[in-house]
N, C-alpha and C positions, 0 to 999 in steps of 0.2 A: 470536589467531585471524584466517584469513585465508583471502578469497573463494575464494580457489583450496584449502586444505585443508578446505574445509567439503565435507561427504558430504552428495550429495544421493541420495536413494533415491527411484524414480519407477514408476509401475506400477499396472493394477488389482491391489485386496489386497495391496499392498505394508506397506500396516499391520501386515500380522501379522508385517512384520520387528521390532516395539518392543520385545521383549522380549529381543532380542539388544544392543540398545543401551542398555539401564536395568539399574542394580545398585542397589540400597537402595530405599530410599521416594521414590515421586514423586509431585507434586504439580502436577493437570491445572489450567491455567489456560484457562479456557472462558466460555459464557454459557448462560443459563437455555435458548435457542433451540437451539443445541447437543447440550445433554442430551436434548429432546425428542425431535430427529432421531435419538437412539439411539446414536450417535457416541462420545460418553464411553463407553457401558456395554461396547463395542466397546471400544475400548482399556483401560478398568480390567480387563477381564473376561481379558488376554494380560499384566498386571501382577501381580508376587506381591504391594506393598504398593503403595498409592495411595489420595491425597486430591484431592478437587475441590474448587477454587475458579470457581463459575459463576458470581458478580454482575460481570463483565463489561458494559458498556455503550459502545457506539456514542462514537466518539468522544470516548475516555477521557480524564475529565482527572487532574489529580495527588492529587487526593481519591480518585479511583477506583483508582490504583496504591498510596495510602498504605494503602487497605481491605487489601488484600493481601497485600501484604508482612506486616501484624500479620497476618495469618491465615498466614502461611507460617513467619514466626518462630517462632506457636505450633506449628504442625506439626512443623517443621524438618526441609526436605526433603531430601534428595542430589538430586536430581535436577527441573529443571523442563520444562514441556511445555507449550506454547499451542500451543491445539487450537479452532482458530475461524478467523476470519475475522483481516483487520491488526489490529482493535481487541484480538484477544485474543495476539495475536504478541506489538502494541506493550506491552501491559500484563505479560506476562507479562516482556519486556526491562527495562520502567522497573522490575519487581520485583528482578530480579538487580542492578541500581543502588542501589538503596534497601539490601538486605540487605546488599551487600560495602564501601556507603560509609556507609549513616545520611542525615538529610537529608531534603531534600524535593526531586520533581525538578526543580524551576526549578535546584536547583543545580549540575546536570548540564547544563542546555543547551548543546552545541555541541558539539566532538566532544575525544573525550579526556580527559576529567572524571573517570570511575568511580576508585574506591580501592579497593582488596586485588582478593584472587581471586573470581572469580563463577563459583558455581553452572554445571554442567551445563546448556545448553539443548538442545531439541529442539524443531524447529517444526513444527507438522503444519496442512496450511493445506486450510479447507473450502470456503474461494474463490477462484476463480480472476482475484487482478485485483491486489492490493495489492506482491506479489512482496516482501513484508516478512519473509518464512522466509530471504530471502538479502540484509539488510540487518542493519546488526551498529547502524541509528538508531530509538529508540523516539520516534514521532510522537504526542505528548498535546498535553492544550488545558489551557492557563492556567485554575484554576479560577474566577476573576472575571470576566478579559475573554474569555474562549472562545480567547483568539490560540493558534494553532500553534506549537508549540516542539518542536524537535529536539534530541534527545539521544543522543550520538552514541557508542562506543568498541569498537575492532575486539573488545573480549571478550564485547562482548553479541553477536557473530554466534551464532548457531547452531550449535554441533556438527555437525547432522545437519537433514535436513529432509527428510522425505516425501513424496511428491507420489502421493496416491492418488486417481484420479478417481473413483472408486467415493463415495467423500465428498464430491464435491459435487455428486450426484445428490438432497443435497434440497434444495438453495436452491432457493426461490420464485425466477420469473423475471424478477419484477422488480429480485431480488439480482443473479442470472446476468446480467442483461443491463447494470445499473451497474459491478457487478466487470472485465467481460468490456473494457469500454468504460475504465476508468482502466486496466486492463494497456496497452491498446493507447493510452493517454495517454503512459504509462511507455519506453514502447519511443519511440515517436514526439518525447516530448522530449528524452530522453538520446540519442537518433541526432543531434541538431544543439547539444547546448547547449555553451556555449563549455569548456568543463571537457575534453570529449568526449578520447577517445585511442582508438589504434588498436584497444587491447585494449576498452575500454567499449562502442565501435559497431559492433566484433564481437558485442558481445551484445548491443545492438540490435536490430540486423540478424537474427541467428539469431532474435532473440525475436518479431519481425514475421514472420519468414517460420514460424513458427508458429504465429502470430495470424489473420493474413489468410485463410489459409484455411479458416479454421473458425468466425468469430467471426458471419457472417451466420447463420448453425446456430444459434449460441448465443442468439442476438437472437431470433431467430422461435421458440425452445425446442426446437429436432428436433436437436439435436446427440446424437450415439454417447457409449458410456462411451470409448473411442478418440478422440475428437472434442475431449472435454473432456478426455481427458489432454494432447492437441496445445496446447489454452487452458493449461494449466496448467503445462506445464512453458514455455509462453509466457510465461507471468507470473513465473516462477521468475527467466529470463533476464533480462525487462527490469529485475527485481529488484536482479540482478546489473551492468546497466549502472549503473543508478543509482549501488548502491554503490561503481562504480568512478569513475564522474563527478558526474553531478547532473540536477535538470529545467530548468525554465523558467520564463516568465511564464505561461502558462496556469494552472499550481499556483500560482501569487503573486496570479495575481487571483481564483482559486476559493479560495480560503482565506476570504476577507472575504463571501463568497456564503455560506459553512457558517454563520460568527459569527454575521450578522447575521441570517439567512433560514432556517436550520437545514437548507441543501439538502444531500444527501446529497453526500459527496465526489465520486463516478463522476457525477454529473448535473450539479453545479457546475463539474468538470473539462472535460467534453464541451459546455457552453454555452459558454466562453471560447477551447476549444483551438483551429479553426476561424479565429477573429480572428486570435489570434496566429500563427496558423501563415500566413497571409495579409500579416502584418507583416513573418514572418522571411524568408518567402522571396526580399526582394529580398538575403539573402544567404546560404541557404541552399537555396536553392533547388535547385541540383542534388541536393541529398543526398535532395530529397523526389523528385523525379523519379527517382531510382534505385531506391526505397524500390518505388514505383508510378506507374506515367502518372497523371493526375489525383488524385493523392492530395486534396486537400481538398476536394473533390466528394467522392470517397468517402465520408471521414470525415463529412462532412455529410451523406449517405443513409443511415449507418449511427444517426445522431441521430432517424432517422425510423423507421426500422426499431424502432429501440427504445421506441418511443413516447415519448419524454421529453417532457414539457412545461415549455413556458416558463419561466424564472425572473420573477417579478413582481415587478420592482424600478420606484420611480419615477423620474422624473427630478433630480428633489433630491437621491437618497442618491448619485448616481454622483460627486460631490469625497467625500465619506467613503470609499467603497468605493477610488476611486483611490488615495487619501491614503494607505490602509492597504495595497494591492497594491506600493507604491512600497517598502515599506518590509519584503516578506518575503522572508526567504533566500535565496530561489529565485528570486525576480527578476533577482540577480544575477549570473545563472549564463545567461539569455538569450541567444541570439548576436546579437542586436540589442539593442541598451541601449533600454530602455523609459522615457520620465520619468515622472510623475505624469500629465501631461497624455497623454500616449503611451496612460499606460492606460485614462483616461476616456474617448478615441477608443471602445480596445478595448471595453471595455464597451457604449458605444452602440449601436456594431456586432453585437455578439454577442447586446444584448438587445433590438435594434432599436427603442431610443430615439434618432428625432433629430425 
């Protein structure tokens, strides 16, 4: 499976296309949050046979995808569906790993791992910010150390993926305004990171110039069901670059912010992005300037707009926190090489310890 053969279907009420794309028993992977928004009932209720699996959690780890797959073996489904947010994309991914190789995912990290055929997916995304419906990488946490591991193999992409903005009219906005803010992380580091190619910062590019203009709407919560389709299939894109390239340091040093602080990914992303972007630009710089005149001023009003508050970190933990930013995936994909020290700078910077 490959970015280009994946069907993306986009639109209000574009949902009620599922039933054209499911044959057997499917099996919705979601969260208790989900269900409440009425969303599941909405799509079981256009399926002839379906099971839910809702214990999804927030930053899944491999305990949280091994629940699953047992519950899916016992079902045994034709068909999968994550139906939620990245955490329920990624989970619903690490399950198609788990069922077609056995295992635990630590065994799968990195890309190209999976064994035999995987399950049908479908991604149906209720926020607009992870662009995970168009990554074929399931992003889980170590169950001990919390660390981020990717797991990676062109067969967990997506079949299909929906983009119905109609669903994500009930995120809370303090969701809407986290999600809305790592899309626009997404776009913004896969436009410069060294991986980058002509095809991936086309979709960059496309994926900002669908962000930008809508995403002060989504901050202040007055955006259109139109508005957040513009977010949404924004996110789809930057999704897409990624998949074709990669991010940055800003995800290399917001990772060790989740672990250790439990900051939500989109808050941790947007307290680091800023620094870095500040770093890159002595050689990236035009590509920010093309993007937008004053791009990181912007990005930095729009941390205000959102109301985010501070991360509370002391001065003591910033050699740990470095230590471990130096050391993730994503780091090495910067278009400026960062060292350890490079990123305790960043850090200071970002959390205004000096």
């Amino acid at each position: 499976m490959t970015a280009s053969s994946q069907k993306i279907i986009h639109g209000a009420g574009s949902l009620s296309e599922l039933p054209n794309l499911v044959s057997g028993k499917a099996l919705i992977v979601t969260d208790e949050g989900i269900v409440r928004a009425g969303h599941v009932e909405r799509a079981a209720e256009l399926l002839d046979e379906v099971v839910v699996f809702d214990k999804v959690h927030e930053n899944p780890r491999e305990k949280d995808v091994a629940l699953c797959a047992e519950f899916a073996r016992e079902v045994n489904p034709d068909v999968i569906i994550g139906l939620g947010g990245g955490s329920s994309m990624d989970t619903a991914k690490g399950v198609l790993f788990l069922l077609s190789g056995g295992g635990s995912m630590s065994d799968y990290q990195g890309h190209g791992k999976a064994k035999g055929e995987m399950l049908p997916f479908i991604a149906i995304p209720t926020t607009a910010g992870t662009g995970s419906e168009c990554q074929s990488y399931a992003v889980l946490c170590r169950d001990e150390s919390h660390e981020k591991m990717a797991c990676g193999d062109p067969r967990a992409l997506a079949k299909v993926a929906i983009l119905d903005p109609e669903l994500t009219g009930s995120m809370p906005l303090r969701v809407a305004r986290l999600t809305a803010l790592d899309a626009l992380s997404h776009a913004l580091e896969s436009a410069v990171c060294n991986q980058r190619t002509e095809e991936s910062q086309g979709f960059s590019f496309e994926a900002f110039l669908k962000i930008e203009p809508v995403i002060e709407k989504i901050l202040k919560g007055e955006a259109t069901v139109e508005e957040r389709g513009e977010m949404l299939m924004g996110s789809a894109l930057a999704g897409r670059a990624i998949e074709a390239s990669m991010l940055g340091a800003a995800h290399a040093s917001a990772n060790p912010l989740t672990a250790h602080f439990d900051v939500v990914h989109g808050r941790a992303v947007m307290t680091m992005l800023p620094a870095v972007m500040r770093w890159n630009s002595e050689v990236v710089g035009e590509i920010y300037a093309r993007l937008k005149p004053g791009l990181i001023e912007w990005v930095e009003s729009l941390r205000g707009l959102a109301e985010l508050n501070p991360v509370e970190v002391t001065k003591e933990m910033i050699p740990q926190l470095a230590g471990e930013a130096a050391k993730q995936w994503t780091g090495q994909f910067n278009p400026r090489p960062m060292s350890e020290g490079d990123f305790a700078e960043a850090y200071r910077v970002a959390l205004q310890l000096r």
